[in-house]
N, C-alpha and C positions, 0 to 999 in steps of 0.2 A: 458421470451421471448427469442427464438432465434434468435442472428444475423447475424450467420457465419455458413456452413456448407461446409465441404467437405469429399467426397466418392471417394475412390478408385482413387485419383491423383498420377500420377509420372510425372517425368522428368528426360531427358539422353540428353546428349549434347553427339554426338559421339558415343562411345562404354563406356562411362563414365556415369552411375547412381546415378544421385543425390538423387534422392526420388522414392520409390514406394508404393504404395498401400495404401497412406495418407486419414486417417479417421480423422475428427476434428470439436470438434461443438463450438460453443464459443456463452456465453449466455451473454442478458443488466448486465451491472455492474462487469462481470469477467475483472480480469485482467491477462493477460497471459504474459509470457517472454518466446523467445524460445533462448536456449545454441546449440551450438555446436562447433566442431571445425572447423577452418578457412579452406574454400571451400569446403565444406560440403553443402552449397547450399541453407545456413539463407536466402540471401537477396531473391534470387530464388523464396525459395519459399512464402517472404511477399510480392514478385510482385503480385505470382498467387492469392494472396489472396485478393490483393489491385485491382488485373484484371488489370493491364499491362503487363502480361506476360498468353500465356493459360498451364491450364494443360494438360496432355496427359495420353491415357490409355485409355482400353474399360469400358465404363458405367463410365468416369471420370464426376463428378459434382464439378461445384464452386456456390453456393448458397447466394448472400447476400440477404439481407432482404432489401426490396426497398423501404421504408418508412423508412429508417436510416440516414441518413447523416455524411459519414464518407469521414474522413480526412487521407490523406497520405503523411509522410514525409520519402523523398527516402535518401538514403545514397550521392547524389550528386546530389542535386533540381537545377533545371534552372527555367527561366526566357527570360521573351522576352528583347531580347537586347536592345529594344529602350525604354523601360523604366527604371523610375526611383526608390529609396528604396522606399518613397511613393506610387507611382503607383503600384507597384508590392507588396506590403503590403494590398492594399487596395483591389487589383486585386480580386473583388467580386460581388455576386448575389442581394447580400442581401443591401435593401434598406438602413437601418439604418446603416451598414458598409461606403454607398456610399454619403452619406450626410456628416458621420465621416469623410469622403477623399475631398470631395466640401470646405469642413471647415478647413481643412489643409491645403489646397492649398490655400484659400483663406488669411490664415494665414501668408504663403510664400508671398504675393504680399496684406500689409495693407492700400496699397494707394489707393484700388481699393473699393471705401466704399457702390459701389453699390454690388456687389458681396458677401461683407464679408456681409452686412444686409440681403442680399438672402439667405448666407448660413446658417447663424444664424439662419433664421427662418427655413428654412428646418427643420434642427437641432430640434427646437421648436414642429414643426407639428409632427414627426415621435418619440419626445419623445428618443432622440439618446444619449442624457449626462452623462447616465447611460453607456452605450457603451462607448463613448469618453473616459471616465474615464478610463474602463479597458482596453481600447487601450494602454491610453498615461503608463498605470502602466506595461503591457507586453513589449511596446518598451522600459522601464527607466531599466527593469529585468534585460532585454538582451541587456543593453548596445546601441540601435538601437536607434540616435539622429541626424545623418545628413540625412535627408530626399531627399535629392536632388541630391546625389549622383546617379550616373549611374551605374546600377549593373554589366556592363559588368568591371569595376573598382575593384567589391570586393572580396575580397582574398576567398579562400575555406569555411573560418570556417566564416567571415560576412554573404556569401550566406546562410550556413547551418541553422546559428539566424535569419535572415533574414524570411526564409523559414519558421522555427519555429513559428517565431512570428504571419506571417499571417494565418498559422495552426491553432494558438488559438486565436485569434481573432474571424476565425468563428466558433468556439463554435461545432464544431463536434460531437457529441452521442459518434460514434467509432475510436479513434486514433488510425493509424497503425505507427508503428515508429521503424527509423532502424537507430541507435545508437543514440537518442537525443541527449545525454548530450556530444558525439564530439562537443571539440570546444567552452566549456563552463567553466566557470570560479568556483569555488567553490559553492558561493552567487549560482550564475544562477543555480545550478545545484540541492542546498537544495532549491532555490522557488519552480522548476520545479518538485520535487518529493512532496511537498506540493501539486501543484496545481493537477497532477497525485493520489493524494489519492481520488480526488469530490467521494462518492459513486456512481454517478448517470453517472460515466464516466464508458465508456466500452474500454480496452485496448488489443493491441498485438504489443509486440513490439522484438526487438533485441539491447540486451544491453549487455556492460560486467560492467555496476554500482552496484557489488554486495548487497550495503545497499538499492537501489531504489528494486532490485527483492525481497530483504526481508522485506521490511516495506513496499511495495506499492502493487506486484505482489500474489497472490494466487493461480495462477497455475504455473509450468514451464514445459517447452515442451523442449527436446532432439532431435538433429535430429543424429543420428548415425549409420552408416553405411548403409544408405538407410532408415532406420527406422525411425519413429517418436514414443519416449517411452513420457508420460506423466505423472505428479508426483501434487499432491496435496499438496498446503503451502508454505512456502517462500523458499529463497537459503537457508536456514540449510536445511530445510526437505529434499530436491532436496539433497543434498551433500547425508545423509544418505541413503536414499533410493535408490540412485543410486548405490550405494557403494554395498546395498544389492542382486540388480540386477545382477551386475554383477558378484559376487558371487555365485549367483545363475545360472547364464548362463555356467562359468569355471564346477562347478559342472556338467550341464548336459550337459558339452561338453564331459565332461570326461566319463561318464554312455553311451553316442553316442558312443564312439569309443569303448569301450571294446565291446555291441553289433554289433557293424561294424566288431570286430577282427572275433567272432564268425559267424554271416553269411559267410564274405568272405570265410572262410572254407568251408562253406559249398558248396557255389558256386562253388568251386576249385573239389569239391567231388561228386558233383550234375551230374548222368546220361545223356544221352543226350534225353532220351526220357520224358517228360514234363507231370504231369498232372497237372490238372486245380489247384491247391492250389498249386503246384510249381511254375507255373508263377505267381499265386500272391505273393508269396514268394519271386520272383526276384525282381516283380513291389516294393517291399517292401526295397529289397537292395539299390534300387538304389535312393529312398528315404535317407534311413538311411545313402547313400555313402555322400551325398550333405550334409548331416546335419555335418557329421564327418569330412569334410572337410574344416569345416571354421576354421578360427583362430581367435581369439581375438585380433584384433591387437593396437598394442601398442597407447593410444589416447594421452599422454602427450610427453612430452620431458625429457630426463635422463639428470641428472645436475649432473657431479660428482667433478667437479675440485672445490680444496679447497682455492687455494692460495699462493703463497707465505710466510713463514716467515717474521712476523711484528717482528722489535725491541721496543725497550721500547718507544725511541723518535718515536712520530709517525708526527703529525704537529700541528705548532701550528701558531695562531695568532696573535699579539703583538701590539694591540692599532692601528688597520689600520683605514684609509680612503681612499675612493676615492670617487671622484665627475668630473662631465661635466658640466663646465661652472657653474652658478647656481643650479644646479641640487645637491640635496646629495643623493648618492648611501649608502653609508656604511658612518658611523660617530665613529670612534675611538671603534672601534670593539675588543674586546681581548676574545680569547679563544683555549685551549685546547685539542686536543683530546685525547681518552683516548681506548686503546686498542678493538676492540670487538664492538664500539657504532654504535648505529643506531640511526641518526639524519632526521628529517622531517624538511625540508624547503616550509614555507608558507604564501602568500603574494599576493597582486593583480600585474598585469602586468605593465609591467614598476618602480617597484620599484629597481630592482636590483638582481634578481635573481640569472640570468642568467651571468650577472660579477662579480657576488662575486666567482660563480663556476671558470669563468675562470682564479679568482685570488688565486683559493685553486690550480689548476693546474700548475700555473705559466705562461698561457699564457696573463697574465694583469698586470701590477704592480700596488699595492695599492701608491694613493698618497702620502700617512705617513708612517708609522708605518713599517713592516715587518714580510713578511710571511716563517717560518723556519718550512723546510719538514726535515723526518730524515732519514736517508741513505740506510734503506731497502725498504721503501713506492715506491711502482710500481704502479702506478694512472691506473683505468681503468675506462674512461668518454665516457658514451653511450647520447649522442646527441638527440636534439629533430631532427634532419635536418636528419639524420640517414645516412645511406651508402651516399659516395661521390665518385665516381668510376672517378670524369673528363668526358672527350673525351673515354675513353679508355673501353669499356666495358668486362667484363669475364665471363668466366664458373665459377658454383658454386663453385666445387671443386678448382680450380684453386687463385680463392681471398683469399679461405681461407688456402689454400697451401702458395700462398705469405706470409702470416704469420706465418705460422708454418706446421711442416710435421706433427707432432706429438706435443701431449698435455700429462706433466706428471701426473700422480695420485699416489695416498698415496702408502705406502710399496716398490716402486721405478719400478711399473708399469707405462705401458706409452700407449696412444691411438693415432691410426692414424688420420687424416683429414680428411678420407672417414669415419672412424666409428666417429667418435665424429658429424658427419652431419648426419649420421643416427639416432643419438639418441636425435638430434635435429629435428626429423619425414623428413628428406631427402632423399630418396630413393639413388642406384646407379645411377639409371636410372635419377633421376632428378637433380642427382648433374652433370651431362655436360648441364643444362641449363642456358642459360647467367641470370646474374642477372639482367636486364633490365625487362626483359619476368617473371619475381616474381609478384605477389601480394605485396600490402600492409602489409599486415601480414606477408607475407615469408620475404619479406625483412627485417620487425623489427625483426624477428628470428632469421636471418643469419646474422644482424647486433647483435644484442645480444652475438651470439656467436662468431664473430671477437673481440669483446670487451673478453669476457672470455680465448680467447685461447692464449689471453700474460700471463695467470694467475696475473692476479693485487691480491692487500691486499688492495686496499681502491679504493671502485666502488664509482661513482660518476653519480646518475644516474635523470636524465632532461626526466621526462614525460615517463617512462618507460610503460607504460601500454595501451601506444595509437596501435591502429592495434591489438591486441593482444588476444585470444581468452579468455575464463573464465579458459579451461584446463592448456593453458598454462600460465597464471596468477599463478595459483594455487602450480604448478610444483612452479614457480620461487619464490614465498614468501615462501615453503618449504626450498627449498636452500637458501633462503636468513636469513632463521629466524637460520640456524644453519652457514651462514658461520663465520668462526673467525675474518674474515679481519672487516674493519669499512666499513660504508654507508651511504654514505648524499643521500638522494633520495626527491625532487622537482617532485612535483602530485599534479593532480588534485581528483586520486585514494585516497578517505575518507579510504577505508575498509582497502587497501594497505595502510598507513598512521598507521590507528590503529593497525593492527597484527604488524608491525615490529619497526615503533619508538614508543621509551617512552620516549623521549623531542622533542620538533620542535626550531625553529629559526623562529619567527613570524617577516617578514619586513611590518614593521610598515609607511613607508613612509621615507623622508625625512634623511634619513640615520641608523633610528635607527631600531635595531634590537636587538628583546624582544628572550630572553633565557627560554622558558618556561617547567618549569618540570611537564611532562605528554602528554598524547596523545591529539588526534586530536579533538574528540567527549568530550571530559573534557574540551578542552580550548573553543571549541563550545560553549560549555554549559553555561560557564562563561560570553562569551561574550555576550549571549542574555538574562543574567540575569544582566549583567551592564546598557544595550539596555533597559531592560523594567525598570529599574529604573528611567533609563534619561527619558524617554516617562512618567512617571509618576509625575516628575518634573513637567517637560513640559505640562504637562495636566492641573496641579494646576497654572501655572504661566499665566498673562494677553495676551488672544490673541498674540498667536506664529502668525509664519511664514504662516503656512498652511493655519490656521483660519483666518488669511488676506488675501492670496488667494481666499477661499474662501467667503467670503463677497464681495471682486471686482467682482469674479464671477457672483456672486447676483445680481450686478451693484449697489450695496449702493455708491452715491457719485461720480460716475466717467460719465464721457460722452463717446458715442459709439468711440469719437475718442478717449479716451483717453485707453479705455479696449482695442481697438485694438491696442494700442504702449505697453501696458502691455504683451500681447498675441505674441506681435513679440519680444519683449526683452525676455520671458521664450525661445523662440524657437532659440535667438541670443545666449542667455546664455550657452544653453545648447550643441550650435555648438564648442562656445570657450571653454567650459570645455575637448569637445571630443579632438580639437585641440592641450590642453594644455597636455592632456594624451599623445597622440599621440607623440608628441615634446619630452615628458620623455620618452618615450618608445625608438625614435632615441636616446636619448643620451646615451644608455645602450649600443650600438654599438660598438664592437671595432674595426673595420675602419676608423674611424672618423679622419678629416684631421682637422690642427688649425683653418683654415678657414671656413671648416664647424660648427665647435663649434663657434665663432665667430658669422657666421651667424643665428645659431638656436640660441643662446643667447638674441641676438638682438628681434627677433622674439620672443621667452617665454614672454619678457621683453614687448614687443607690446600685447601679447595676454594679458597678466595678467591684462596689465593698463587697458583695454577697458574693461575687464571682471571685474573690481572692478567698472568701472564707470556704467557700466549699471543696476551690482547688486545696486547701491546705488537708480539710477533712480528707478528702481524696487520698493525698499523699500520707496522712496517716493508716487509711485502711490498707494502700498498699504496700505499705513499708513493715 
């Protein structure tokens, strides 16, 4: 069955063409990914497809199937300001979604015991528990537990989960989706390519999560240079086949021009008097002129800078700690590095990532122990906050001129600032544009390459792959897997993870941090073969946690008042856990004045007591 068709689409903003002549049919159950490079005109054209944007062109068709129900998650989803993460979660047609939302709110307010028995029955009559259920397991996925929140309050990447969340709630046939997994935490990002395999789901989306386009996706679509090229099977296939294509194109670029050399002769020698197969003849030059005249142009970026000379010392760690207030970040940490390494750092937020980085730089002091760098080590730490320009905004050329005129390469060659930004796909022409007036993506680019042009021997790099296209991914784990310098690199990028480290530094919570030898998908694997063991325990052992839930739920035992103090203490529970995150998450801070520590101290200490009393009430009502 089809659900998608488009004929003969483009799009030009200006004298600028993003897409022409766009052919696409997309059948129930395919799954599609489309690649290209950054402003190339992805999101463009998943508007036209989603119908918030039209196409353009003679005999242009956009076709969906009107008996589908399809879902679209934009790259920057709004909301109406006066509501709340509930309301806007809930923001639905669908009857059993809206008794799900009668019931939550009636949950927010359990004084109100005509209402919660109204919605209960609702709930009852439309058969919605089933729903409920997979509601509360999409919000618990994606981290989505203060309901009351105003979303004009939450940050970029709450909105994007947010957004998410009520996407699959309503259970859509067709998802269109422009980067999901922005903004998701590892967990979130293997459910979401679970949930992403349903056979019965139909997908198109835009991603640069190369293990989601090979274990989920079966088609991938290219948009390159106006084109749309199509490839059957996952990211391996796509890499080869592309590879062969263009191959194939160099070749008959080259067989164009040698017949272009020969025509043009001809036309130089060609009479002025015309017959009818000579001007087909010409009609035919000028064909062949246009085809002879493209260029292949460069779709990655040139990485040649090697580094600095590392010495033998390179850094080391010597028994550190640090902590905020109650909080343990790191606990009596010792290690080594050792010429050449590539280390993966991985761990939920707020454990300490992000200050253990700024105590390998030396912008943090460990509370113990001591951190000894050795006297060649030139740090190059590429930021998740990325360019910081102030007040003060510049031209391309010119930020990166402030650092350097020129950049040395091996045999005691040297590159300008205008060519080492070209080879970072910067035009002349585009390096006088201020950096304000960049992309997303330009910007992680241009920031990328401010970081290489001091030539560091030990990069340090925080979420490198956000904004970032799949080509220029690709480029940069090439250069990475041969530079000699070392590399601590913190991702949420699995693929990136696996091609370049073989140990991680897994932070474990509470200061400790596991040294683990092997990559990312081995320690995976581990962990949810210790996971199904415990679950197995737990199966055999008398009435867990869950199975007491559900029995209250049942109502074995409990009166309507009493299942409603149960149903508000889950939903209190679950605020103060968010809070108690949240509180770790500030202490990782390094602004933090005595008196703010002091004061979140205080506060953890408040959260924690009230969060141990209510889990105990809990465990009374369900025992």
């Amino acid at each position: 069955m089809n659900y998608l068709t488009l004929e003969n689409v483009n799009k030009s903003y200006g004298e600028k063409t993003l897409f022409r002549n766009v052919n696409l049919q997309i059948s129930k159950g395919q799954k599609v990914a489309l690649i290209a490079k950054n402003g190339s005109g992805k999101t463009t054209l998943m508007r036209v497809i989603a119908g918030t944007e039209p196409g353009e062109g003679e005999n242009c068709k956009v076709m969906m199937r009107r008996d589908v129900r399809v879902g679209y998650l934009p790259q920057e989803p709004e909301f109406f300001p006066g509501h709340n993460a509930l309301e806007a979660v809930f923001d639905s047609d669908s009857e059993q979604i809206r008794a799900v939302r009668r019931y939550e709110l009636a949950l927010l307010h359990p004084n109100n015991e005509k209402e919660m028995n109204a919605a209960l029955g609702r709930m009852d009559d439309l058969k919605a528990w089933d729903i409920e259920a997979k509601v509360k397991e999409i919000l618990f996925k994606l981290n989505i537990t203060n309901l009351e929140q105003n979303v004009t309050t939450l940050s970029g990447g709450q909105k994007k989960r947010l957004a998410l969340a009520k996407l699959l709630i309503e259970e859509p046939e067709f998802l269109i989706l422009d980067e999901p997994t922005n903004h998701l935490d590892l967990d979130m990002i293997e459910w979401l390519e679970v949930y992403l395999k349903q056979a019965a789901l139909t997908l198109f989306m835009v991603t640069h999560d190369r293990y989601i386009m090979q274990r989920v996706c079966d088609t991938i679509l290219e948009l390159d240079r106006g084109e749309l090229f199509k490839y059957t099977g996952g990211y391996q296939d796509f890499l080869e086949k592309r590879s062969l294509r263009l191959d194939n194109e160099a070749i008959e670029l080259d067989k164009t021009q040698k017949v272009y050399k020969k025509e043009l002769e001809w036309m130089r020698r060609m009479p002025q008097a015309r017959s009818t197969k000579a001007n087909a003849r010409i009609d035919r030059f000028y064909d062949i002129e246009d085809k002879a005249s493209k260029r292949l142009e460069a779709d990655a970026i040139q990485i040649d800078i090697k580094g600095q000379r590392l010495g033998g010392k390179i850094l080391e760690l010597h028994y550190v700690s640090k902590a905020y207030g109650p909080l343990k970040l790191v606990d009596n940490f010792h290690y080594k590095f050792k010429k050449g390494e590539k280390v993966g750092i991985v761990g939920k937020n707020g454990v300490g990532k992000t200050t253990f980085l700024h105590m390998l730089t030396g912008e943090e002091r460990p509370d113990t122990g001591r951190i000894v760098s050795g006297e060649t080590v030139v740090f190059g730490y590429y930021t998740q906050e990325g360019i910081n320009l102030g007040k003060e905004d510049k031209r391309m050329i010119d930020f990166i001129k402030d650092i350097a005129e020129y950049i040395p390469l091996d045999k005691g060659q040297k590159l300008t600032a205008a060519s080492l930004l070209e080879r970072f796909l910067f035009t002349r022409e585009q390096q006088q544009v201020y950096v304000s007036q960049l992309s997303g993506g330009e910007r992680r680019r241009l920031y990328l390459l401010s970081i290489l042009m001091r030539n560091p021997n030990f990069l340090i790099l925080d979420e490198p792959t956000n904004d970032l296209d799949v080509m220029t991914l690709n480029v940069l784990e090439e250069w990475l897997q041969e530079y000699p310098g070392c590399v601590v690199i913190v991702s949420h990028d699995r693929f990136l993870l696996d091609k370049l480290c073989d140990h991680l530094f897994v932070f474990e919570g509470n200061g400790q941090i596991k040294d683990y030898n092997g990559r990312y998908m081995d320690y995976r694997a581990e962990l949810q073969e210790t996971e199904r063991e415990l679950r197995q325990q737990q199966s055999i052992a008398p009435a867990s946690k869950t199975e007491q839930v559900q029995q209250v739920r049942t109502g074995a035992g409990l009166t309507n008042k009493e299942k409603n103090e149960l149903k508000k203490l889950e939903r209190e529970i679950g605020e103060l856990e968010v809070r108690k995150a949240q509180l770790h998450e500030k202490f990782t801070q390094s602004n933090l004045s005595m008196t703010d520590i002091d004061k979140m101290t205080k506060e953890l200490q408040q959260v924690e007591a009230n969060l141990e009393e209510k889990e105990m009430r809990w465990l009374e009502l369900s025992e």
